[in-house]
Backbone bond lengths (Angstrom), bond angles and torsions (degrees), N, CA, C in turn:
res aa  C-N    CA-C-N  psi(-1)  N-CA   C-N-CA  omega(-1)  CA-C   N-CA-C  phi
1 X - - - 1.451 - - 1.534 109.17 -
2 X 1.356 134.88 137.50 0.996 148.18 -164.14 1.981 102.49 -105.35
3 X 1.292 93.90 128.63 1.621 85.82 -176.53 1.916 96.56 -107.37
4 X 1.588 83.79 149.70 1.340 89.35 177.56 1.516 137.06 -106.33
5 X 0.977 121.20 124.84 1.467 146.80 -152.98 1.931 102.57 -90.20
6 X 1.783 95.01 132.98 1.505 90.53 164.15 1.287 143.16 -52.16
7 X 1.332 89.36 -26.87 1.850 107.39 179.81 1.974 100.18 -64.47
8 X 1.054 123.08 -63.82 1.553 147.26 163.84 1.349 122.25 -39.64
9 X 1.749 100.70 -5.48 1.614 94.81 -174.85 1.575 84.55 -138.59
10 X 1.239 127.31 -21.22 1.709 121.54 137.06 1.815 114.94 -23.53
11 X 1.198 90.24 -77.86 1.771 128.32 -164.88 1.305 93.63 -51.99
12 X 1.800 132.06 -40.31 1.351 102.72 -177.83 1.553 102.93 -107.12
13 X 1.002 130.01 32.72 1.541 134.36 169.51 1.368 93.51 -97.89
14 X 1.595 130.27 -39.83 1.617 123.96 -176.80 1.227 99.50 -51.12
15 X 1.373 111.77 -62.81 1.114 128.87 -153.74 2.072 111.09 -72.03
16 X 0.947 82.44 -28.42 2.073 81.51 -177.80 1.540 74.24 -85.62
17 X 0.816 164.61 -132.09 1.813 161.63 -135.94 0.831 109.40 0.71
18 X 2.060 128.27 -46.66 1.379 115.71 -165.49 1.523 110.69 -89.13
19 X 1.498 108.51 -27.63 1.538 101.27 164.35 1.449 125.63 -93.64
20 X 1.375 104.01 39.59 1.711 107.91 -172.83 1.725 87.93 -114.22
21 X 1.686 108.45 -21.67 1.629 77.67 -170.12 1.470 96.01 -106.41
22 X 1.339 135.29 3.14 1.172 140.24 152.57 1.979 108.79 -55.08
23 X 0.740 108.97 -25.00 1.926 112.22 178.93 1.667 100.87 -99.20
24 X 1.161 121.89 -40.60 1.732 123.49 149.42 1.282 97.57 -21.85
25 X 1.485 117.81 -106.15 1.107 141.12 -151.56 1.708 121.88 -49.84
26 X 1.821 90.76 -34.96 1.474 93.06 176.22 1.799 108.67 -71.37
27 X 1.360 116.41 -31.10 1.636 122.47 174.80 1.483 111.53 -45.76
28 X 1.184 109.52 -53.93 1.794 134.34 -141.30 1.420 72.51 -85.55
29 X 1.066 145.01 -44.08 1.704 125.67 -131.39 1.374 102.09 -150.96
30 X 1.022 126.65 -0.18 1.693 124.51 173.00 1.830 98.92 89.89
31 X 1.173 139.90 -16.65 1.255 146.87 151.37 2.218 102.85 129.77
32 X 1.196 111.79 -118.91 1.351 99.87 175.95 1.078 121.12 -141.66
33 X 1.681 144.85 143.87 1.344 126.59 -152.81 1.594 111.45 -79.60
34 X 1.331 129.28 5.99 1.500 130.16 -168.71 1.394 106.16 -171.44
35 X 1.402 114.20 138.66 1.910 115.80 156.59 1.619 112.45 -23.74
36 X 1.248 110.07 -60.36 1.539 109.43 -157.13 1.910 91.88 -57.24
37 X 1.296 120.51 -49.28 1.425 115.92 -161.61 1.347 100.00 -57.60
38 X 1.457 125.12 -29.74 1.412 106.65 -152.16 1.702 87.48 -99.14
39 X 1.331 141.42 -17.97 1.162 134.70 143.01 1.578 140.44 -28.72
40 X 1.006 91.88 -57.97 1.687 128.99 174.46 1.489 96.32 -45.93
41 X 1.843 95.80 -74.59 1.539 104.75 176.28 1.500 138.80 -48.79
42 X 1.484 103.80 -41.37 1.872 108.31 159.81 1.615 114.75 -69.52
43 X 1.322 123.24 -25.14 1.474 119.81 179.14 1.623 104.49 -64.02
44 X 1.434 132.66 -36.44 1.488 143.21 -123.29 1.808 72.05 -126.59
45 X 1.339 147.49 -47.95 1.048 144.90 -178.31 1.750 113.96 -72.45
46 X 1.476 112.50 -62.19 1.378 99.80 153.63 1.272 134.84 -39.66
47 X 1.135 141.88 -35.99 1.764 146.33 175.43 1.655 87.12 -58.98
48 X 1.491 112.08 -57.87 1.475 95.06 -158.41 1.485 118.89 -90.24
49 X 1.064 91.00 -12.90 1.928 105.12 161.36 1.595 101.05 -57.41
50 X 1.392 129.04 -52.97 1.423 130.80 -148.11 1.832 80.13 -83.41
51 X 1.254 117.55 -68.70 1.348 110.58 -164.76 1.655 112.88 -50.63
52 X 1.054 122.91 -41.81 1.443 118.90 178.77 1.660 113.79 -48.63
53 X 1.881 108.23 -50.46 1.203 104.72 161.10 1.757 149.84 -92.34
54 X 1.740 102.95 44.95 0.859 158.17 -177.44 1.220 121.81 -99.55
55 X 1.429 114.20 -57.91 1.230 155.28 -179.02 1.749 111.07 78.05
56 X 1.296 107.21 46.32 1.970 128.28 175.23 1.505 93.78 -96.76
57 X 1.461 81.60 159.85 1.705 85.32 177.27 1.636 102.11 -81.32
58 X 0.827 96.38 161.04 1.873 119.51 174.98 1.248 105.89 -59.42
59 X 1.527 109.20 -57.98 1.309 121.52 -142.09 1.874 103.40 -75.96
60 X 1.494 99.81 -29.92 1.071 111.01 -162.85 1.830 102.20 -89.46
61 X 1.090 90.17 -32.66 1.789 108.15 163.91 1.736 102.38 -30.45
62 X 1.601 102.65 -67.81 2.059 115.49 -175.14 1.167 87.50 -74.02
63 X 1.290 149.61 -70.09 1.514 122.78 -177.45 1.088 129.30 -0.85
64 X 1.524 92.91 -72.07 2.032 105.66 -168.74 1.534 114.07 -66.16
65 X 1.867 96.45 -21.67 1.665 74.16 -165.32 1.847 97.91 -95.08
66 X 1.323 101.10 13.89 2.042 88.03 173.76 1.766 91.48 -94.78
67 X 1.463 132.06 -30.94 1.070 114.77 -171.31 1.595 110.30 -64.68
């Protein structure tokens, strides 16, 4: 039996988050017409996931990365 560790129960709260808003999105919107979109879309969500918990703005987060 594997005991479970805070670090490990961190790690799958990241992780059920990033595919929780991937099941969001597929609800709200019928999901995405291709791999690359739904790629695209977790890359462009991570930046602002990381900056939010950062505490940067988001917005300015996609800014930097088109400049």
């Amino acid at each position: 039996m594997v005991r479970s560790t805070s670090l490990s129960k961190l790690f799958d709260n990241l992780v059920e988050g990033g595919i929780r808003i991937l099941k969001v999105k597929q609800k709200r919107s019928g999901g995405f017409r291709s791999d690359k979109d739904a790629k695209d879309f977790m890359a462009i969500h991570s930046v602002t996931y990381t900056a939010k918990k950062n505490q940067y703005s988001r917005w300015d987060a996609v800014l930097a990365l088109v400049r």
